[in-house]
N, C-alpha and C positions, 0 to 999 in steps of 0.2 A: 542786343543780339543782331539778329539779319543773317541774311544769306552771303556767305566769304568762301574765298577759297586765299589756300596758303600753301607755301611750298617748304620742306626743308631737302639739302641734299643727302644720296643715300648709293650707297656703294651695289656694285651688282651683285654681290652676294647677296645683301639684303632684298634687293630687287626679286630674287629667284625664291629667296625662302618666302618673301611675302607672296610670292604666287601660288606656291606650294601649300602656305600656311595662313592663311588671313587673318586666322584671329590670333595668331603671332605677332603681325605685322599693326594688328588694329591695337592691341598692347604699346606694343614698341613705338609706335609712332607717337603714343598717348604721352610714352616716357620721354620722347624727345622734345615735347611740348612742355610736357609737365613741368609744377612749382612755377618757381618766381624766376627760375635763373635755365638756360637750356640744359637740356641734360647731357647735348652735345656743340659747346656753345663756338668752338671753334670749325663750325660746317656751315656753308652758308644757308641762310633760311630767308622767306621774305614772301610778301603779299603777293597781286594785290588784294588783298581782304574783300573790301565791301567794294571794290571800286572794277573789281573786273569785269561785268555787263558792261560797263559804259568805256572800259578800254576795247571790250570785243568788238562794240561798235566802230570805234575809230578802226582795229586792227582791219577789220572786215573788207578797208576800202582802200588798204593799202595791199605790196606784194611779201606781206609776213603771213605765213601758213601756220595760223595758231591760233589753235580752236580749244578753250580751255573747259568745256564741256563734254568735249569729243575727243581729245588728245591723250594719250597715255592710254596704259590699260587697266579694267576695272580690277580692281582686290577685292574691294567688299561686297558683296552683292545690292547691298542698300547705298550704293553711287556717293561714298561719303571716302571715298579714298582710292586713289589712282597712285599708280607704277608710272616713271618716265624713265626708259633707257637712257644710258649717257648718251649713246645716239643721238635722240630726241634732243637732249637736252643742250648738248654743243651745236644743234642746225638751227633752233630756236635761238641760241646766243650769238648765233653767226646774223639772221637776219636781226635779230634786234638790234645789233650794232649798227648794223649799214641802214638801220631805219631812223632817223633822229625825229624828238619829239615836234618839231615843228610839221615835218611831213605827216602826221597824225590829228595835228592841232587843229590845220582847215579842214578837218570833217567834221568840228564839233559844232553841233544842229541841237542847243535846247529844244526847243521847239517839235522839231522830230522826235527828237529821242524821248519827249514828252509823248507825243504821238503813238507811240513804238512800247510804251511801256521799259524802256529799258529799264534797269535796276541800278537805283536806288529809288529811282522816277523822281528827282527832287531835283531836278535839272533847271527848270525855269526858276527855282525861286531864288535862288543866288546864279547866276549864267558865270561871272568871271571868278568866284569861290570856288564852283564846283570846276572847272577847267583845271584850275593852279592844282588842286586834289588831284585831276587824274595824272595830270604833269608829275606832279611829287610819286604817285602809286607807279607810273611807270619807269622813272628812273628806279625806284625799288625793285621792279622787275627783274630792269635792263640787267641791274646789278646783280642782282640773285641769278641768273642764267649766265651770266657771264664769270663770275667766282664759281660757279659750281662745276661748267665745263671747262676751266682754267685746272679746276682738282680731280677733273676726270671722272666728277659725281654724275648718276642718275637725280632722280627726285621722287620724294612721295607728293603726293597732291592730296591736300586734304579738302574736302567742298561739304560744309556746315551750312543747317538751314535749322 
């Protein structure tokens, strides 16, 4: 287990009934996960799971405005599922584009981020493993924000602990 957040994309209608109805949307989102196969498998979805603390760190020191604890708005009252307007979610894939992984890379500080508590905190014991992981999580990102505001989606945010 651990603490993840995930994203899939989600139309503005859904957006407004989940505001409206939360434990609609705590359902629905449950069904969009659910099983083996997606329930909606042609929408894009994608992490980063376990790896977002220690993307927030690199994001934090660059000019991308994306605060994945802070960003969207709440639906559940128990902080385990957030709203992202398509707004949001095309200014977020606008700057992730024009940010490439290398400009992210020279911020990574085992060492600190051991310091720092970040999450997963298993930073020093593989330093070049754990890199290529946030490398990989964020291309998944990039990906996911960039297919979802290509489709004119919103997103739900799911955040498990």
């Amino acid at each position: 287990m651990g603490v993840s957040i995930g994203f899939i994309s989600a139309t503005t209608e859904e957006l407004d009934r989940a505001e409206k109805e939360p434990s609609w949307a705590d359902e629905y989102v449950y069904e969009l996960y659910g099983g083996e196969d997606l329930y909606a498998p042609d929408r894009p979805d994608g992490g980063p799971d376990k790896a977002w603390a220690g993307l927030q760190f690199l994001l934090d020191e660059t000019d991308v405005h994306l605060d994945f604890l802070m960003d969207g708005f709440p639906i559940l009252e128990d902080g385990t599922l957030f709203g992202w307007s398509a707004e949001q979610v095309e200014s977020v894939a606008r700057q992730l584009r024009a940010t490439p992984w290398e400009q992210l890379a020279v911020h990574y500080d085992p060492e600190l981020m051991m310091e720092q508590e970040v999450y997963p905190n298993t930073w020093k014991f593989d330093p070049d493993g754990e890199l290529a992981w946030l490398e990989r999580s964020y291309g998944e990102l990039v990906a996911f924000f960039a297919e979802a505001a290509k489709g004119g989606y919103g997103a739900f945010m799911s955040f498990s602990f």
